[in-house]
N, CA, C and O atoms as CSV, one atom per row, in Angstrom:
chain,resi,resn,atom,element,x,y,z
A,1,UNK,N,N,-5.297,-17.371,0.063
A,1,UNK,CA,C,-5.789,-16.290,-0.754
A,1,UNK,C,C,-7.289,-16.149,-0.521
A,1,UNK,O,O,-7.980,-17.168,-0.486
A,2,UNK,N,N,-7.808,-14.987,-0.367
A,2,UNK,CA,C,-9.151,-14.531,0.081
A,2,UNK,C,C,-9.933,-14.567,-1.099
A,2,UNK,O,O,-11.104,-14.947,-1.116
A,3,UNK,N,N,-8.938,-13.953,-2.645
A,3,UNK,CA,C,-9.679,-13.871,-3.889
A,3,UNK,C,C,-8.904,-13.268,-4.791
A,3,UNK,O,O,-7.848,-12.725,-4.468
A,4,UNK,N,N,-9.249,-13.297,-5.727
A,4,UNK,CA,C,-8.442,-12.552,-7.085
A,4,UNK,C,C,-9.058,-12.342,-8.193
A,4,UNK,O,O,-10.003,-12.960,-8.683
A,5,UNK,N,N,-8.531,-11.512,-8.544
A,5,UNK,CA,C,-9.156,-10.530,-10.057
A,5,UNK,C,C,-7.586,-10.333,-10.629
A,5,UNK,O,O,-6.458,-10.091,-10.200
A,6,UNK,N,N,-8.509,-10.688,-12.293
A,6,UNK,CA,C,-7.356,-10.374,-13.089
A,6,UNK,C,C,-7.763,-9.187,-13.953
A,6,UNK,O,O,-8.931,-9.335,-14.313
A,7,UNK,N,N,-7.243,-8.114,-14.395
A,7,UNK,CA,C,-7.618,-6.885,-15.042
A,7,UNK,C,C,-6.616,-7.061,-16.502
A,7,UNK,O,O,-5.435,-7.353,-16.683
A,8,UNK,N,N,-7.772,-6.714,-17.402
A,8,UNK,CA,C,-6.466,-6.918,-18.659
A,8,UNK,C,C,-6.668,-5.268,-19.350
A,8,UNK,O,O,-7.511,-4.455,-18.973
A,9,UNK,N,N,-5.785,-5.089,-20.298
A,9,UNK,CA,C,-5.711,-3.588,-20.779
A,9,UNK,C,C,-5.125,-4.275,-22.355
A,9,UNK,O,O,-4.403,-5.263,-22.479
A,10,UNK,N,N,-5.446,-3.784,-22.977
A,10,UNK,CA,C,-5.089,-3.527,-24.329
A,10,UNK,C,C,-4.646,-2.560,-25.228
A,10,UNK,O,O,-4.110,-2.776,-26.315
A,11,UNK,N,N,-4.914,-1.408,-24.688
A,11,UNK,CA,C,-5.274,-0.249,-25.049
A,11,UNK,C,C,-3.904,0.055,-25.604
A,11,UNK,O,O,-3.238,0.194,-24.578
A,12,UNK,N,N,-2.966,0.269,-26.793
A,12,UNK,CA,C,-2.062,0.477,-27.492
A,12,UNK,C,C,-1.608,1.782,-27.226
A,12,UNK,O,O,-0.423,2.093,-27.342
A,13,UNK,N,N,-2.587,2.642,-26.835
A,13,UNK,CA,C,-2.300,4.305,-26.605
A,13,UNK,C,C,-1.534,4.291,-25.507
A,13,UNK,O,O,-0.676,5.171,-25.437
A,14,UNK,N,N,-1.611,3.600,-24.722
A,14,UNK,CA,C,-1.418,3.881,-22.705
A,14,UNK,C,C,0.489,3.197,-22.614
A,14,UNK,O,O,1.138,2.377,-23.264
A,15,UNK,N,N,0.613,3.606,-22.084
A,15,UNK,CA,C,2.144,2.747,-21.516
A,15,UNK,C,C,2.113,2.122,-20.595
A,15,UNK,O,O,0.970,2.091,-20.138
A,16,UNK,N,N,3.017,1.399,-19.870
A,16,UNK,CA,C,2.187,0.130,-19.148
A,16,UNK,C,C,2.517,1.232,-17.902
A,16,UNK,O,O,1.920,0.720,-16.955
A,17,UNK,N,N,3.014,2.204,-17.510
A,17,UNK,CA,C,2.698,2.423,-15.949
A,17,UNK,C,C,1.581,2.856,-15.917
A,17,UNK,O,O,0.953,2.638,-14.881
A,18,UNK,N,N,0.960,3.561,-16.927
A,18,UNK,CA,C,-0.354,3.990,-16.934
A,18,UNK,C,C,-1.574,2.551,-16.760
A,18,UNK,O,O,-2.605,2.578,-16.088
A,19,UNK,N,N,-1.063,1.412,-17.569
A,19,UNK,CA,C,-2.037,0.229,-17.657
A,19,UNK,C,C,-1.787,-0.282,-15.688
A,19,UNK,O,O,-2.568,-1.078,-15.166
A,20,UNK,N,N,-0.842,0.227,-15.050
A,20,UNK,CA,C,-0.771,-0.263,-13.705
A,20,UNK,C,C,-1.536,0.359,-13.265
A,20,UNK,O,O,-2.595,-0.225,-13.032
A,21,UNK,N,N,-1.489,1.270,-13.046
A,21,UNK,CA,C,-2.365,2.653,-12.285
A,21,UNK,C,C,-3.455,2.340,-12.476
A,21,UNK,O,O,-4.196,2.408,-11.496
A,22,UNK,N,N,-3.893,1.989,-13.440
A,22,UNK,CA,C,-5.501,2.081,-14.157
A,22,UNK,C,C,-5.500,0.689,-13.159
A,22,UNK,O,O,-5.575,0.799,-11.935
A,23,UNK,N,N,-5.412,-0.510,-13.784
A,23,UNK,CA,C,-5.275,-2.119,-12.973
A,23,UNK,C,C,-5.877,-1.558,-11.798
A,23,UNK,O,O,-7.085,-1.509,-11.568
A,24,UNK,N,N,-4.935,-1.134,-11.064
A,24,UNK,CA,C,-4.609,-1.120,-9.106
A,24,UNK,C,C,-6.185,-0.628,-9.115
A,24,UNK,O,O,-7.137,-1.282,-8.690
A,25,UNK,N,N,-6.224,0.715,-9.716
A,25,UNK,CA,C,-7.436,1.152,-9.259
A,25,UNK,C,C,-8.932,0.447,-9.764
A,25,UNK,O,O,-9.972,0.511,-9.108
A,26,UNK,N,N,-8.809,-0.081,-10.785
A,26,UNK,CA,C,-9.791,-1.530,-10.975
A,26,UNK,C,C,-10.313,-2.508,-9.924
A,26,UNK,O,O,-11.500,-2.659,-9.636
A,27,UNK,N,N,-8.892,-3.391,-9.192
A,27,UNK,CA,C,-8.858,-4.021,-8.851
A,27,UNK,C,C,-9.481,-3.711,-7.364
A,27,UNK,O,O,-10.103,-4.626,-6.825
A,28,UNK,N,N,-9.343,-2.475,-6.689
A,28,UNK,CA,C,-9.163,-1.849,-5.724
A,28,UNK,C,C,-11.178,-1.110,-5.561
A,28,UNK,O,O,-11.620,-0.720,-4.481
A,29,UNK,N,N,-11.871,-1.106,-6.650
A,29,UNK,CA,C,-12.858,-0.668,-6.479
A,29,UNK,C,C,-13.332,-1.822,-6.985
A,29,UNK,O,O,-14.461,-1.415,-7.259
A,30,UNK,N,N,-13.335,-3.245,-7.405
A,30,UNK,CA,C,-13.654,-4.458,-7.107
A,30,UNK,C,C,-13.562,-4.869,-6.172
A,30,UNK,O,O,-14.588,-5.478,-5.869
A,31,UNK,N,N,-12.514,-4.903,-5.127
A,31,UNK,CA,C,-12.319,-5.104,-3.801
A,31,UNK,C,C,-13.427,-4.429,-2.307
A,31,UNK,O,O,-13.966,-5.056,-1.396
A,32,UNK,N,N,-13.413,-2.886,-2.628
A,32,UNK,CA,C,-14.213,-1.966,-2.460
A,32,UNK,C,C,-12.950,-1.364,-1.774
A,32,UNK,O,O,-13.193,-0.822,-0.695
A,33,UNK,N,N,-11.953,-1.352,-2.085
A,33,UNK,CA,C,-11.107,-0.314,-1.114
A,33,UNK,C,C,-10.225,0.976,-1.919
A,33,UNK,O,O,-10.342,1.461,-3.045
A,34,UNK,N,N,-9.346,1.252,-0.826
A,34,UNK,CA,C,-9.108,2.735,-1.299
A,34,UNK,C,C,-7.810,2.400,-1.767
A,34,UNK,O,O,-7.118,1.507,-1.279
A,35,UNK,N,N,-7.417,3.288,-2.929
A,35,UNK,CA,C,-6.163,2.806,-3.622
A,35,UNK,C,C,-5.262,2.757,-2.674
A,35,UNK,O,O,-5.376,3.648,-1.832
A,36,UNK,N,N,-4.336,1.954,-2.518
A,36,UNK,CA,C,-3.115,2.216,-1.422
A,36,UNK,C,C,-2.073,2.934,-1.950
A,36,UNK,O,O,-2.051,2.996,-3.179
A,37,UNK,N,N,-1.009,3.617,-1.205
A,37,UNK,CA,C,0.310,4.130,-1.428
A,37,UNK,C,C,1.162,3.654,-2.028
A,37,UNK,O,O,1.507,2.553,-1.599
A,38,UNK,N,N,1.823,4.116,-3.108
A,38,UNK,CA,C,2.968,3.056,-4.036
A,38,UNK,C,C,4.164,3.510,-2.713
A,38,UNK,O,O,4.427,4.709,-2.621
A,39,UNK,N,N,4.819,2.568,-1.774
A,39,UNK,CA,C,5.948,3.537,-0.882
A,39,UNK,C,C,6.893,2.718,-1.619
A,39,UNK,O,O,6.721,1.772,-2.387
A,40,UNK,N,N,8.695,3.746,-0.892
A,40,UNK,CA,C,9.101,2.837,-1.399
A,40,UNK,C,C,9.902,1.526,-1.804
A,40,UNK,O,O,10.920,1.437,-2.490
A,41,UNK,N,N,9.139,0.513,-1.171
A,41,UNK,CA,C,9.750,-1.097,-0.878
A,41,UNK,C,C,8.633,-1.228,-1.867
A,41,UNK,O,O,8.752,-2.373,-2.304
A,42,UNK,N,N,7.986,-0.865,-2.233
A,42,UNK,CA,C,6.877,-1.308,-2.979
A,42,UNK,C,C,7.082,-0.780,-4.481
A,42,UNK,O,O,6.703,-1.626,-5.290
A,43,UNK,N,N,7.585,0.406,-5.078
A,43,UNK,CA,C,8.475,0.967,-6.329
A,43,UNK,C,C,9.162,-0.089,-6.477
A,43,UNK,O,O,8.825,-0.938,-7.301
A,44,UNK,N,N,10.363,-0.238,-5.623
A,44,UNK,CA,C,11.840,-1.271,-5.596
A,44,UNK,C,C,11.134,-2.668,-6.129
A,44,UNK,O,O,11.333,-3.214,-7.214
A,45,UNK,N,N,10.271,-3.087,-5.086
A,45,UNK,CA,C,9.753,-4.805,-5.692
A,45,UNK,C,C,9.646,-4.346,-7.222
A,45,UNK,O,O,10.494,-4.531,-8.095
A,46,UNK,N,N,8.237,-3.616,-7.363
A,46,UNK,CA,C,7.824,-3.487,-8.649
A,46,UNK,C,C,8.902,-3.155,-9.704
A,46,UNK,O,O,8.481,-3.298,-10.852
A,47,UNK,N,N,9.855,-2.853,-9.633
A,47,UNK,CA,C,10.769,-2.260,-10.639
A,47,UNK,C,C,11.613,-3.981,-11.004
A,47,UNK,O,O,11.911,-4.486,-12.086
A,48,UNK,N,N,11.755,-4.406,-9.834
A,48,UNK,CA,C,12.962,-5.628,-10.305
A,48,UNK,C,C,12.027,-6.665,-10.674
A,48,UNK,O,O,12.420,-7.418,-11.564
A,49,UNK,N,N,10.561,-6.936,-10.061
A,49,UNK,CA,C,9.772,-8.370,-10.789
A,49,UNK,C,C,8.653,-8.173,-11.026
A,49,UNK,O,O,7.879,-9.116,-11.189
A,50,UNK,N,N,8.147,-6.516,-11.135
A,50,UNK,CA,C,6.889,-6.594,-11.794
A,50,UNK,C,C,5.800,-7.393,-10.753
A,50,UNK,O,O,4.827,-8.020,-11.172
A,51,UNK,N,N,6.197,-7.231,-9.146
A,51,UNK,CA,C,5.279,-7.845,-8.775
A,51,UNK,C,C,5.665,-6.978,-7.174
A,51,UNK,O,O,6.814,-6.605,-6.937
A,52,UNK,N,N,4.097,-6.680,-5.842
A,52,UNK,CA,C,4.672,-6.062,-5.318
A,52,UNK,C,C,3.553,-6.163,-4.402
A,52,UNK,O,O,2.475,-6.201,-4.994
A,53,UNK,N,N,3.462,-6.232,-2.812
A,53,UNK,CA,C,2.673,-6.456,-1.914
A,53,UNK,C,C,2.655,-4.935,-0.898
A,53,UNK,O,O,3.560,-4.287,-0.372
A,54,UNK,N,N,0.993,-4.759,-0.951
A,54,UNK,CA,C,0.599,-3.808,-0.629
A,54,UNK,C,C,0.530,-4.205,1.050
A,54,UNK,O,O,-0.068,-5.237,1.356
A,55,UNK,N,N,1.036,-3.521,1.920
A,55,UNK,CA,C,0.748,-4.027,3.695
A,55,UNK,C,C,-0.092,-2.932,3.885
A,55,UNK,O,O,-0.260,-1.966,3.142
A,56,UNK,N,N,-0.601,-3.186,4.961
A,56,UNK,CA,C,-1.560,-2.162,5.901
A,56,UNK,C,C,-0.848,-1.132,6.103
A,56,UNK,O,O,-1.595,-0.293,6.606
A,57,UNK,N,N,0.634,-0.539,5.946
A,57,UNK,CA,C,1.022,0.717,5.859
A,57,UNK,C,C,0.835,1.582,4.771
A,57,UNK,O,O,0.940,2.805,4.860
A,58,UNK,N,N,0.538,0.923,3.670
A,58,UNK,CA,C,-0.011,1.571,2.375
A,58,UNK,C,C,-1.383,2.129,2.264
A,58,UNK,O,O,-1.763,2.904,1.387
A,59,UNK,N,N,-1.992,1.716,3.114
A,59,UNK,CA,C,-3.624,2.030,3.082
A,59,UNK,C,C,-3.964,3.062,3.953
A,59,UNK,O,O,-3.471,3.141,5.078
A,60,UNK,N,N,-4.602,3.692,3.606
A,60,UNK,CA,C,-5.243,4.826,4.948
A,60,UNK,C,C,-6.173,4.429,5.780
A,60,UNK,O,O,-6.366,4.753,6.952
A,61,UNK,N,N,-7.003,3.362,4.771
A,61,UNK,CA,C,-7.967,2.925,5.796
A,61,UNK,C,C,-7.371,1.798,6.374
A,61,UNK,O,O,-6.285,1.384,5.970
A,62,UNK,N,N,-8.145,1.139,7.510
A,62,UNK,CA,C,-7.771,-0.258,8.080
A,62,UNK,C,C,-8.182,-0.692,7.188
A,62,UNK,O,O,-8.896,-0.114,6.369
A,63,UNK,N,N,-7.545,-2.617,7.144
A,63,UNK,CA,C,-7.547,-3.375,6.150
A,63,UNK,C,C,-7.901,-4.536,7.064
A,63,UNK,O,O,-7.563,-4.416,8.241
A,64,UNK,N,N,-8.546,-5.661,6.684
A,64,UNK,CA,C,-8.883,-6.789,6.911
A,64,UNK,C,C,-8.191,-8.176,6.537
A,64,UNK,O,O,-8.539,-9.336,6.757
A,65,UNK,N,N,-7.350,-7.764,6.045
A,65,UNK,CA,C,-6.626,-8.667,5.023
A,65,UNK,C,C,-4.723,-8.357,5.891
A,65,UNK,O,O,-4.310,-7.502,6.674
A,66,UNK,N,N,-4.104,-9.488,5.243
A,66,UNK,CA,C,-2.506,-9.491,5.363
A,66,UNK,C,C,-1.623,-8.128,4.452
A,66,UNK,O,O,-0.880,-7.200,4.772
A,67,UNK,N,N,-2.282,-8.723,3.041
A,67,UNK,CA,C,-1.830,-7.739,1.998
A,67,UNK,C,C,-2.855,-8.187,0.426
A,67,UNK,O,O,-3.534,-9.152,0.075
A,68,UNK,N,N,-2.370,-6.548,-0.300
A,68,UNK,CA,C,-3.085,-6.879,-1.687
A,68,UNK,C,C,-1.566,-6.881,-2.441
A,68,UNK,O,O,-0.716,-5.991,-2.391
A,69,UNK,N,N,-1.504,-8.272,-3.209
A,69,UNK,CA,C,-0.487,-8.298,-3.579
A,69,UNK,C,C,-0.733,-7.976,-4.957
A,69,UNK,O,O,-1.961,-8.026,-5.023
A,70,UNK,N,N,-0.208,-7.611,-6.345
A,70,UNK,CA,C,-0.048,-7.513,-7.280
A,70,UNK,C,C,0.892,-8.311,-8.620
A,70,UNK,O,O,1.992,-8.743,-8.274
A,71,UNK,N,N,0.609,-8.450,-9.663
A,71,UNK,CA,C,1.229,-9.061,-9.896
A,71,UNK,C,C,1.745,-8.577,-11.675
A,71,UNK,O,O,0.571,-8.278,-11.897
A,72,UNK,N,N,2.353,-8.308,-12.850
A,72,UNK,CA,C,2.040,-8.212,-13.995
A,72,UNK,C,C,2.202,-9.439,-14.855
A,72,UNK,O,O,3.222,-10.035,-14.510
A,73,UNK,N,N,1.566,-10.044,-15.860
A,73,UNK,CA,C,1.662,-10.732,-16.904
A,73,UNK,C,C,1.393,-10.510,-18.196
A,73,UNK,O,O,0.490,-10.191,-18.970
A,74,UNK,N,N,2.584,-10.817,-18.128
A,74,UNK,CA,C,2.202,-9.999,-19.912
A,74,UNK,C,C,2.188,-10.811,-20.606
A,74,UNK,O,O,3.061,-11.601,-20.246
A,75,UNK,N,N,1.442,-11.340,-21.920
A,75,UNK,CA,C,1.526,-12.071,-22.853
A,75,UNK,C,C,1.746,-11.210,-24.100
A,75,UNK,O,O,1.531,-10.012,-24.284
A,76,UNK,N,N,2.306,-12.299,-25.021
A,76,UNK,CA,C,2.592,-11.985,-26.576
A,76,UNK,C,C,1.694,-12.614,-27.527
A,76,UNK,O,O,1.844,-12.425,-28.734
């Protein structure tokens, strides 16, 4: 692993695909890169474990990296 950021949301108003969207793009201008493409092997992961790896086909720009993987945790 190169590095990681964890993004938290609280915000009671938002629903969590919205708290993803928001995340990715957090995480993604911490990184300094450009949001990648949700395609879809990357919907499918995310739908069955809430967890989902971004490859260099998702990105427009070149990437330096393997993948940005994602992940959700939710606590109670």
């Amino acid at each position: 692993m190169l590095c990681d950021y964890v993004f938290t949301d609280d915000d009671a108003e938002k629903n969590r695909t919205r708290k993803v969207f928001d995340g990715l793009e957090a995480i993604c201008h911490e990184f300094n890169l450009g949001v990648p493409l949700w395609l879809e092997g990357n919907i499918s992961d995310f739908k069955k474990v809430a967890k989902t790896r971004f490859t260099a086909d998702s990105f427009m720009e070149d990437i330096d990296f393997d993948y940005l993987e994602i992940q959700i945790i939710e606590e109670d």
